[in-house]
One Martini backbone bead per residue (centre of mass of N, CA, C, O) as a GRO file, in nm:
protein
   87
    1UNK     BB    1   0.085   0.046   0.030
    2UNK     BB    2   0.062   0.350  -0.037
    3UNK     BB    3   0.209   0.696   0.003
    4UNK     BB    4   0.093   1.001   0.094
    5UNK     BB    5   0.246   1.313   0.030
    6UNK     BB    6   0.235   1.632   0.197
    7UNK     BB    7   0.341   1.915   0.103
    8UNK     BB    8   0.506   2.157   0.224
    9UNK     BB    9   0.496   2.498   0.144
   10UNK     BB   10   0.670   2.810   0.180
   11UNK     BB   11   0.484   2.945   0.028
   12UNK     BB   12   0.197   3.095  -0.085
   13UNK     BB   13  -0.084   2.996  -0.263
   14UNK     BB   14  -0.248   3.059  -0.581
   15UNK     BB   15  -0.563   3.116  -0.678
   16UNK     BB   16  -0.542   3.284  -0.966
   17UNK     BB   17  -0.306   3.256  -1.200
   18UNK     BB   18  -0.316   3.501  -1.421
   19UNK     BB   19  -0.097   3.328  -1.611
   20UNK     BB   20  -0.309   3.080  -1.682
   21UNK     BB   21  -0.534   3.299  -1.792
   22UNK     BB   22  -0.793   3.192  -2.068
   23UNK     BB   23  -0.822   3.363  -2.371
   24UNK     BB   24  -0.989   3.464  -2.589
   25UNK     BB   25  -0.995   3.600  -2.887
   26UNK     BB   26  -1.172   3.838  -2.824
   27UNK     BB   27  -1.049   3.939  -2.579
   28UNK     BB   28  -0.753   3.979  -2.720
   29UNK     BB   29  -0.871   4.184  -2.949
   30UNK     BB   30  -0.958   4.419  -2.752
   31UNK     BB   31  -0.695   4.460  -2.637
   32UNK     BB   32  -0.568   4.509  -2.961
   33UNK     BB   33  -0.708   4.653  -3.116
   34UNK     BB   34  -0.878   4.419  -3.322
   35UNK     BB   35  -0.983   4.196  -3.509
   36UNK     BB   36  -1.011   3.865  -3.492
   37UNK     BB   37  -0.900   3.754  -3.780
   38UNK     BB   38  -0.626   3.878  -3.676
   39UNK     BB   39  -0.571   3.719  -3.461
   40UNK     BB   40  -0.566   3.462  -3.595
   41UNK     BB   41  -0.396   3.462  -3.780
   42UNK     BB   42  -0.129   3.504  -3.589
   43UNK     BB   43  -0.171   3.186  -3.517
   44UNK     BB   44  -0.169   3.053  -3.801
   45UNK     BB   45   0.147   3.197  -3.816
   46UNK     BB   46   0.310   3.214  -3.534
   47UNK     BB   47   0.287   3.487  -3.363
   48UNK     BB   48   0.078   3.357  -3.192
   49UNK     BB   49   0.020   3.201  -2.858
   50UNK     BB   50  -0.159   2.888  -2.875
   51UNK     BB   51  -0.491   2.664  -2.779
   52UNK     BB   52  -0.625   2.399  -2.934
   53UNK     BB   53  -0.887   2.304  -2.951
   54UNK     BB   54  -1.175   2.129  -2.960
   55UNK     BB   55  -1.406   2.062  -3.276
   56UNK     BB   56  -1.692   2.070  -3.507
   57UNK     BB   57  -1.733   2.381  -3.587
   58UNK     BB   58  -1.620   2.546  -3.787
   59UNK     BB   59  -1.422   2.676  -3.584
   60UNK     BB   60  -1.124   2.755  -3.464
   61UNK     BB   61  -1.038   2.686  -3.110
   62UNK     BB   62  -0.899   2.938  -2.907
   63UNK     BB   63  -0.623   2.980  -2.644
   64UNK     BB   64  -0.488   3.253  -2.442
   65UNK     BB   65  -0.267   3.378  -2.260
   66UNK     BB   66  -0.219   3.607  -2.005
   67UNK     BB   67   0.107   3.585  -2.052
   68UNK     BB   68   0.114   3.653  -2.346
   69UNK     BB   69  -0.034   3.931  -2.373
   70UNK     BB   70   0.160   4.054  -2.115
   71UNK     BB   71   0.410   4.050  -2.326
   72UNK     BB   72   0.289   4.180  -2.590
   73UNK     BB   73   0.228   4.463  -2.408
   74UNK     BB   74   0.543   4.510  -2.301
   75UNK     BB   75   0.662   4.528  -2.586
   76UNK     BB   76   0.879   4.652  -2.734
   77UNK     BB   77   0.933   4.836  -3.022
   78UNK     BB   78   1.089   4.769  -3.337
   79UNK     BB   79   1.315   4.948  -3.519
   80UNK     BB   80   1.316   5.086  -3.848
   81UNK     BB   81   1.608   5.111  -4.103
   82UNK     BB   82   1.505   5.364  -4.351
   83UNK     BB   83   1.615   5.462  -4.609
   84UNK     BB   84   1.580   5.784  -4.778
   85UNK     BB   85   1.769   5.739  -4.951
   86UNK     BB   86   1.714   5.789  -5.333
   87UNK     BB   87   1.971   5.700  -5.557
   0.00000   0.00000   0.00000
C-alpha cells in the first residue's frame, strides 16, 4: 500500500494563477484592438501563442494564456532603419 505524501509549500500559494489564465481570441482582440480574423491569422501564421481546443463547428477554436498577451502588450517595438535616401 502506498502513501501519500503532502509537501508543505514554503511560499503561500495563489489560487488566481493571472498568468495561466485563458482568454478567448475576442477578449485578446478587444485588448489589442483589432478584428478577430486578425488575432486568427496571427495564430495560424505562428506569431500569437496560443491552444488549439478540439471543436465539431466551421471554426477552430483557440485559447490564450493571459500570459502572452502580458508579454506582447509589454514588448517594447523593434525600429526599422529605413533609409530615406533614394539614390
Amino acid at each position: 500500500m502506498a502513501k501519500h505524501v503532502i509537501q508543505k509549500h514554503e511560499e503561500p500559494v495563489s489560487h488566481s494563477h493571472k498568468d495561466n489564465e485563458l482568454l478567448t481570441v475576442r477578449e485578446v482582440s478587444q485588448a489589442l484592438r483589432v478584428d478577430d480574423t486578425t488575432t486568427r491569422r496571427w495564430i495560424k501564421n505562428g506569431a500569437l501563442e496560443a491552444i488549439s481546443l478540439p471543436h465539431v463547428g466551421k471554426r477552430q477554436a483557440y485559447r490564450i494564456r493571459s500570459a502572452t498577451l502580458d508579454l506582447l502588450l509589454n514588448t517594447q517595438p523593434v525600429e526599422t532603419h529605413k533609409s530615406h535616401d533614394k539614390r
